[in-house]
N, C-alpha and C positions, 0 to 999 in steps of 0.2 A: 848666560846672564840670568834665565829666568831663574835656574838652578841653585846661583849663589842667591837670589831676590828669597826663594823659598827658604833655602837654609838658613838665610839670618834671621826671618820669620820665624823659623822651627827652634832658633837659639835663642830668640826673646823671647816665646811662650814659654820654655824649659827655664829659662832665667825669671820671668816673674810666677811660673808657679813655683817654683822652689826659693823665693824671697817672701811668699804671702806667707801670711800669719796662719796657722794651725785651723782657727777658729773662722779663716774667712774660707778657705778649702769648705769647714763642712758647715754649712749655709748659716756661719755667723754664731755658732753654739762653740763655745768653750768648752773645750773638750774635758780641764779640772773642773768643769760645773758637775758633769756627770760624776768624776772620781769624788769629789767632795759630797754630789747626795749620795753615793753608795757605800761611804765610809759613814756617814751621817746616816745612815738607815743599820747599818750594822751598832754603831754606837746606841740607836733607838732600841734594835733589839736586845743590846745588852742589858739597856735601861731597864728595857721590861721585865727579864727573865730577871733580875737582883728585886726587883721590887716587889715580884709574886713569891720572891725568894728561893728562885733556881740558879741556885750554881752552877748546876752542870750544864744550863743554856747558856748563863753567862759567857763562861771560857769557850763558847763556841766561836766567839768572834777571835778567837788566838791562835796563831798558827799551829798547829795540830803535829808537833815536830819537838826534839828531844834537840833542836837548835832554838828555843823559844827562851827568852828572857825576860827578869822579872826584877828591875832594882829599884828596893825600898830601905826603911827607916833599920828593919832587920836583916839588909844583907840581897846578894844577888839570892835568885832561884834560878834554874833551869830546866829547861825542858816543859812539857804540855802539862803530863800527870805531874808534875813538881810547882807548878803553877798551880794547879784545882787543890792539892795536898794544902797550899800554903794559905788559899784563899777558905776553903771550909776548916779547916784551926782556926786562923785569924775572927772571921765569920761565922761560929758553928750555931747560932740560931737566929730566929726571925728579928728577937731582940736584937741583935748586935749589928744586924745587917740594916736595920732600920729604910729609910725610902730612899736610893740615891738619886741627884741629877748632877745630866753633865753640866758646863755654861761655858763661857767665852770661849769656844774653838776658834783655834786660828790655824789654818792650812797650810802647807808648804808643801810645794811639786819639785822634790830633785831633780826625780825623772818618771821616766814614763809609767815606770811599775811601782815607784817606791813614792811615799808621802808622810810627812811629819803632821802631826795634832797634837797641839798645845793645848792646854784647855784648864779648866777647876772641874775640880768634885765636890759633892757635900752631899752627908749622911744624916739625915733629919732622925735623932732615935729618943726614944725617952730616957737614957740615962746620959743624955748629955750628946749634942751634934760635933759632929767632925766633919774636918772637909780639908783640902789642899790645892794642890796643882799636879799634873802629870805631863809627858812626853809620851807619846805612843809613835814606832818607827811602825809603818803599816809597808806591806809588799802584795802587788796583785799579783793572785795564783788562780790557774785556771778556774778553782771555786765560786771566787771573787778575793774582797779585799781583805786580810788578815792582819794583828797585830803580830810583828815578830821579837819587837821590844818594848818593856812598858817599864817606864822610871815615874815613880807614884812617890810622890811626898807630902804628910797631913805638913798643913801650916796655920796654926793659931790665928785667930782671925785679929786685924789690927784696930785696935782700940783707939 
């Protein structure tokens, strides 16, 4: 008796720690709060390295792999070095690169490793601002967080 008394004991701890929520296991921190500022800290340093006008810091935040994707207004790219190729064309001085920021991110957790960022851009330059919207698929790799997809489209601002 006492033996079945402990077992059902040892089956309802097993059964309510495996129905708690993620977030109450580790002392009430949501665990996408952490994935969201680590992605949010890489998107800061992307910021940074475009606005002192480092490209080559930029694309740091992209997965570093000849599996990396890049669709825009001209077409897919592929790969890492195919991505920095399309961005310094595109970009080739401080002029054209002008100051960028990100704004409205909005998060999504598929899964454990993988996360979506919505969000706008905008390019503050003296020959005239631009800006859009993008899709970044991010995938965590033991580095940290990486873009493995980025679908970037300018969109005319509405009048």
């Amino acid at each position: 008796m006492k033996y079945r008394i402990l077992l059902i004991l040892l089956w309802l701890g097993v059964l309510v720690f495996s129905l708690a929520p993620r977030s109450a296991l580790l002392g009430g921190v949501d665990t996408h709060d952490r994935d969201r500022a680590s992605i949010e800290a890489v998107l800061n340093a992307q910021q940074t390295a475009w606005n002192r006008g480092d490209v080559d810091a930029f694309v740091e935040g992209y997965w570093h792999s000849p599996e990396l994707t890049f669709a825009g207004t001209s077409g897919i790219v592929r790969g890492w070095d195919g991505v920095l190729t399309r961005y310094k064309k595109t970009y080739a001085d401080r002029d054209a690169m002008g100051q960028l920021q990100f704004s409205g991110l909005e998060f999504r957790f598929p899964g454990p490793d993988a996360a979506l960022v919505l969000g706008h851009w905008h390019l503050a330059r003296a020959q005239g601002d631009i800006g859009g919207v993008f899709s970044l698929v991010w995938q965590r790799f033991p580095e940290g967080w990486r873009i493995m997809h980025d679908h970037t489209s300018a969109v005319a601002e509405a009048k």
